[in-house]
Each structure stands twice: as C-alpha cells, then as structure tokens.
N, C-alpha and C positions, 0 to 999 in steps of 0.2 A: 691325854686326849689328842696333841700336836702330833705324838708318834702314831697313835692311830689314824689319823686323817690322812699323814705320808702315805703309812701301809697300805689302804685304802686306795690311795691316789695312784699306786706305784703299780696294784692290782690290777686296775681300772686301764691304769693306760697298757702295761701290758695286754692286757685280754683285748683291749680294742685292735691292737697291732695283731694280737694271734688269730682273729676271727676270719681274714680273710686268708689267709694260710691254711688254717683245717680248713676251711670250704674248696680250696686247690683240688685237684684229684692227681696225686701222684702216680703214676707207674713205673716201679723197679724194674731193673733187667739187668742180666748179666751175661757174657760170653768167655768159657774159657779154651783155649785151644794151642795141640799139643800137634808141632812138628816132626816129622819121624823120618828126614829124607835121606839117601846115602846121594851126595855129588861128586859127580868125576870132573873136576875142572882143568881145563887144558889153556893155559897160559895163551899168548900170541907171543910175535916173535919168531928168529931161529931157531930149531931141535927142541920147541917146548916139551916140558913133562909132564904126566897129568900126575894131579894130584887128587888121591880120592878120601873126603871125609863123611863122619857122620852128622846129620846134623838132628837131635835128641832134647828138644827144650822147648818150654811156653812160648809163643810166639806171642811179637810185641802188641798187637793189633788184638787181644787179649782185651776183654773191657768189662766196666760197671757203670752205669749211668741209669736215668730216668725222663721219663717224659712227661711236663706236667703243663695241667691244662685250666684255667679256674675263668669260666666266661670266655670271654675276646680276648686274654689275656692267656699266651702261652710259654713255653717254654723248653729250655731239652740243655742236660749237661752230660760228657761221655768220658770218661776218664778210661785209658790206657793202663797198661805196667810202665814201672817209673816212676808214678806222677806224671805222668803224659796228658795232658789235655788235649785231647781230640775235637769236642763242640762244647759251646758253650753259645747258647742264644738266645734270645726273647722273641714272641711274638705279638703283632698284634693284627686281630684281624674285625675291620673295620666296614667289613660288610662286600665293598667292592673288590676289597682286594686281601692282600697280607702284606703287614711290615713286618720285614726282619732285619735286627740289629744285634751283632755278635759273629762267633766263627762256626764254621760249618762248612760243608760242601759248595764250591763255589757253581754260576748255571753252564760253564764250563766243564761238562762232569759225564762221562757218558761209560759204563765199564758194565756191559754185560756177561763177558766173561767170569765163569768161575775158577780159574785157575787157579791153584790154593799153594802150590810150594811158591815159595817167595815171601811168606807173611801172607797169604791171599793177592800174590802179586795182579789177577786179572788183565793180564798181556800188559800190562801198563810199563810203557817203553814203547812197546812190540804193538803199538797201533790202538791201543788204548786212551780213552781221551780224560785226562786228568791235568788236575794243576793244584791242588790241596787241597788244603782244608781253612779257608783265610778268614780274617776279620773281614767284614764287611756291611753292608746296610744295602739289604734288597726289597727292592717291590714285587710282588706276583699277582698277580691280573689273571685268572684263569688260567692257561697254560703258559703266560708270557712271563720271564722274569727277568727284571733288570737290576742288574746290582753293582754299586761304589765299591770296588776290593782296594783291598793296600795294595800298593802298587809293589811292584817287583826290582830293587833295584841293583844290578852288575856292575863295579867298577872295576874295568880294566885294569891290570896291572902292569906296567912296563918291565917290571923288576925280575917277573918270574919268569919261569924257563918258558924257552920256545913253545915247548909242548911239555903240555902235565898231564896225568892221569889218578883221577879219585877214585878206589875201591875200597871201602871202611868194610867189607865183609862180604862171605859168598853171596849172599841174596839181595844187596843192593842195586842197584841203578846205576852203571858203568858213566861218568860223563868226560867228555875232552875237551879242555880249551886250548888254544890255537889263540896267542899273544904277539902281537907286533906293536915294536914303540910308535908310541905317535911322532910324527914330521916334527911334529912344533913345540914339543915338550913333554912330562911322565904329566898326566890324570892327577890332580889335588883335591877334586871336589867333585859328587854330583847332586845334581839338585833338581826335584821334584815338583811339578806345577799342579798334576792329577792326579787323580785316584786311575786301578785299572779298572778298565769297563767291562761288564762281561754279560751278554743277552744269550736267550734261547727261547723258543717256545716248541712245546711238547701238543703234539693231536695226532689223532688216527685215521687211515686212509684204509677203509678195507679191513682185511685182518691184520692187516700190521700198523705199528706206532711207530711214529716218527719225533725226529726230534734237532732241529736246525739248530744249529749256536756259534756267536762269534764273538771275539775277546781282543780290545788293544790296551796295549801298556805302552806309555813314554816318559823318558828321560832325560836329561842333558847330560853328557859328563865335560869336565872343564880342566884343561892345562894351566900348567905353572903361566904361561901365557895369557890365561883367561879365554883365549877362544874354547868359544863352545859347540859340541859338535851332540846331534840327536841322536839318540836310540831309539825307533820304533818296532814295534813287535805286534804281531796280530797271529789270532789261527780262525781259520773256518771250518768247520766241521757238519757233519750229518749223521746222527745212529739212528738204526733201523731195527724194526722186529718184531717177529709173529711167530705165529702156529698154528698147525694144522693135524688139530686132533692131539695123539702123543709127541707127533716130532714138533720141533721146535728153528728157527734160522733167526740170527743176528747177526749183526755187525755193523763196522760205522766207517768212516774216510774222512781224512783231517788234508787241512795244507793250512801253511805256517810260515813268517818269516822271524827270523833272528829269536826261535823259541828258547832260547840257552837264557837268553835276558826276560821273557816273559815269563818262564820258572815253570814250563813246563815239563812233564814229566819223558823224559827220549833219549833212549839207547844209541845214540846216533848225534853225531856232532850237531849242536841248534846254536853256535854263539855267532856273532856278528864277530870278525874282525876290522883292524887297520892295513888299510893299504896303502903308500905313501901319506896323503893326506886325508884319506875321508875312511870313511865304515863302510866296509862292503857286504851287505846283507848276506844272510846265510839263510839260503831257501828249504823246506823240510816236507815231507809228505809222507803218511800212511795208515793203514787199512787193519781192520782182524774183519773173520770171518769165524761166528759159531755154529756148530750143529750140534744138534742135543735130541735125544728120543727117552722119555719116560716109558719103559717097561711097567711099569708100576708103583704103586706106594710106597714100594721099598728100596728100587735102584730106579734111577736116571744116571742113562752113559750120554757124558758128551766128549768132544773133540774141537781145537779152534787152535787158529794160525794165525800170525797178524806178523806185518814187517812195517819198518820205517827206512827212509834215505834223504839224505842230507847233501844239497851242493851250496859250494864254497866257489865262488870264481875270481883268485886272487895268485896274483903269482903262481898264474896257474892254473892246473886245474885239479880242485878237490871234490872229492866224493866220499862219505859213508854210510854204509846198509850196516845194516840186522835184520834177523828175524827170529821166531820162536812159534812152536806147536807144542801141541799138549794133549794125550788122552788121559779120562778118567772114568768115573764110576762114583757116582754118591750112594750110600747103603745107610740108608736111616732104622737104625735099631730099635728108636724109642722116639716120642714125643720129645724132641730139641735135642736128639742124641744122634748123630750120624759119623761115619767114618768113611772119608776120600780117599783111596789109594789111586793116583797117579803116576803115571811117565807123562817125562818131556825133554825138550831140548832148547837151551836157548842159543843160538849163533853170532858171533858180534861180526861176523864178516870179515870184512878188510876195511881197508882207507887207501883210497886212490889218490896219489901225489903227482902230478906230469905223467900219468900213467903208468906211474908202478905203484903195486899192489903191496899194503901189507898185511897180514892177518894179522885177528885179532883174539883170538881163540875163542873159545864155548866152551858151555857146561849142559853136560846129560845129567839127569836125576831119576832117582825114582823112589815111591816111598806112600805115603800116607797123612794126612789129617786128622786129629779125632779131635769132634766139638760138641761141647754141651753147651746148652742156651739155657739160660734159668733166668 
C-alpha cells in the first residue's frame, strides 16, 4: 500500500507540473540556408594579389527554434549550427507593457537590408545598425523600449603590436585596433559600475515608419598605478521606411563615439585610443540606403549602399572609410522556398595617417542563396 501511495504521489505531482506546459501553445520553426558564392578578394597593401575562392556550404545563421506562448507568459529559443545560441528569452506581458528577460535582439537593432552573401551580412559594417544579440532585461511600452544589456567591455593592451588586424574568414567583419602604452603604466584591471543602456522607439509618420535609438556603455580601465581613466561610448541613430505601392525606400544614419568599445558592429576603425596621457575618442558615422520594387509574387529586385568613416585625432591625423553595394533579386519558388542570386562589392578603402593613404583591399562576389523555412 506504501508503494502505491508513492506511485500515486509521484503521478500527481508530475501531472500538476505537466498541465501547464501542455496548455503552452508551441510553435516550431526552422531555417536552412545554403551559400553558393565565388569571392575575388584582393588583399591591401603593396602589388596585392587577388585571390578567388568558392564559397559552397550551410551557412551559420542556419536555425531551429520555437516561439511559445501560454497566457502573459511568453517565450522564444533559436538555436544556430554549432550549438550556437542565438535567443533565449521569457516574456511577461502585464497588461501595460512587456518584460523581457534573456538574450535576444538588443533596441539598438535597425537592419533593413536584405543582403544575404555574408551569412545574411545586411550592410552590417556598411551603415547597418547592429550590436548583437545580448543578455539583457527590457521593458516595452508601446513602441518605447528600454533595456539593462551586459555591458561591453575592451581592455586595452599595451603589449600588443602597434597595429593588428583580425580576419577569421572571407565573410567576417574586418576590425583594427590602434594601441598606445599608457603614460603611467600597462592596464591590470577593468571594472564595471553599469549595465549598457539601450532606448528606441518605433511609430509612423505618413507612409513611412520610423524608428529613433540611442545606446551608452561605460567603463574604467585601471593601471599598475591604479589610476583610473573612463571609457565612454554612445551611438545615435535613426531608420527609416516605406512604400509606395510595389517600390519600396529605406535606410537609416547612425553617429557614434569610441564604437570599437561599445561592440558595435563597423568595418571602419571605432576604438578609442591613448594619447600621452588620456583616451582620445574615436569619432564614427554612417548611412545605407535601400531601393527595392516587387514585380510580383515571385521576384522582388532590390539594390542598397551603405558606407561608414571613422576619425581618430591623435598623433595626428586619422581617418578610415568603407563602403559596400549590392544587387539582387529574390525568386520565391514555393511557400518558404526562395533563391537569391546576387552581386556585390564590399571596399575597405584606405586609412589616412598624416595624410598618407593606405589601402585596404575589397572583395567582389557574386553568387546565390537558397533558403527553406519550415
């Protein structure tokens, strides 16, 4: 009789815990999507060479996840290739408003463009306004959202060369730091007082939607000395967009300071460095511009350009641009089944030192998308 009462017991509480889970409303989804590009890459530098590959594989932005919903009570998990965690969030919506607590799209997030060679790069660098996909804890108020992110944080390194350059692969995000020792000793420590801040709010004027948003992040970093010197970082930005009838315009404009530290996403030098003794900000600014016309159910051609530039005023005077355009053509074959052949080009420009120029090469593509959604 003891073991049956357990069994009982063990049912009971089970099924109490299970009942509000089956009453959840799940929805499944999935994305897979198949890269097809040939890239001619040309190095910077003296006498560069180009170099042309193919590039033939699942791209990583590849996903499974669901969106679940039970009462006030939400939710959404996105999983990548990998094991790559993309979102992972909770909701609660409490009548006034929404909380959200978890990782996801930060209100810093503005990417109209569909530019798909890159992993779905969407000018991002090239006047795109991005900065991940963070933990964070947001409120949303009708179109208003305010959100706590993890804050972003850089520590300078004294150690490392002059100038370094990170390229893990052709379709990354080129970035440059630009390191001077500090006056008063190497960086041991930095230390955190905030979360980053990050506002926007989203409404409509007209036929077009708008969409304001600003973001600061700060730090300290600290010498063998203990003096402590700040890092601040802020961007301002504005996306726009409408249509009229089949065609379609968007685009947005950002300005930024010391974005290398705030972890945003720029083809274009954004770090703050040292100048004898203090951090001299590193100023940043840039734009895309889309056009896009639906012929129909079955192709939409668009086209979009977007550049960024970057000054430095230290020892000097620094400067770095880029820019990138891009044609394509969406041809939807079926219900979540479509294939993008594009061209494009992305330019890294030069880097201006006391006014000499150095390039920095580019890469032309051209190639295809194919994506099922299920």
């Amino acid at each position: 009789m003891r073991k049956l009462l357990v069994l009982l017991s063990a049912v009971a509480f089970v099924v109490a815990f299970s009942v509000p889970v089956m009453a959840a409303d799940w929805n499944l989804y999935g994305s897979a999507r198949m890269a097809t590009f040939s890239n001619d890459v040309t190095p910077g530098g003296a006498n560069p060479t180009s170099d042309d590959d193919l590039l033939w594989d699942l791209q990583s932005n590849s996903r499974i996840g669901a969106d679940v919903k039970a009462g006030a009570i939400g939710g959404k998990f996105e999983y990548g290739t990998g094991i790559n965690l993309r979102q992972l969030f909770g909701t609660w919506n409490f009548g006034a408003g929404t909380l959200l607590v978890g990782q996801t799209y930060t209100p810093v997030f503005y990417l109209v463009s569909n530019q798909v060679w890159g992993t779905d790069n969407d000018l991002v660098g090239y006047g795109g306004i991005y900065s991940g996909r963070k933990p964070m804890i947001q409120l949303a108020i009708g179109g208003l959202k305010i959100a706590l992110v993890t804050p972003n944080v850089v520590n300078i390194d004294p150690y490392s060369a002059a100038s370094s350059e990170v390229d893990l692969d052709p379709t990354s995000i080129t970035y440059l730091q630009n390191i001077a020792v500090p006056a008063s000793g190497t960086f041991t420590d930095t230390d955190t007082t905030m979360p980053k801040l990050e506002v926007c709010y989203s409404f409509k004027a007209g036929p077009f939607s708008l969409k304001p948003m600003f973001g600061y992040n700060s730090y300290d970093v600290v010498d063998a000395n203990d003096d402590v010197e700040s890092v601040d970082s802020y961007i301002l930005g504005l996306g726009v967009s409408g249509g009229f009838g089949p065609l379609y315009v968007k685009g947005s404009v950002y300005k930024g300071q010391n974005l290398g530290q705030y972890g945003f996403y720029q083809d274009a030098d954004g770090e703050a460095q040292w100048a004898g003794n203090k951090i001299v900000d590193n100023d940043s600014m840039g734009y895309q511009l889309i056009v896009g016309f639906k012929a129909n159910d079955m192709i939409t051609v668009e086209g979009g350009y977007g550049a960024v530039k970057s000054e430095l005023d230290t020892r000097g005077t620094y400067e770095d641009k880029a820019n990138a355009y891009y044609l394509q053509a969406v041809i939807t074959l079926a219900k979540g089944f479509f294939i993008v052949p594009e061209f494009g080009k992305l330019d890294h420009k030069y880097q201006t030192v006391n006014g000499v120029n150095t390039e920095q090469g580019d890469t032309t593509y051209y190639g295809a998308k194919w994506q099922i959604n299920f």
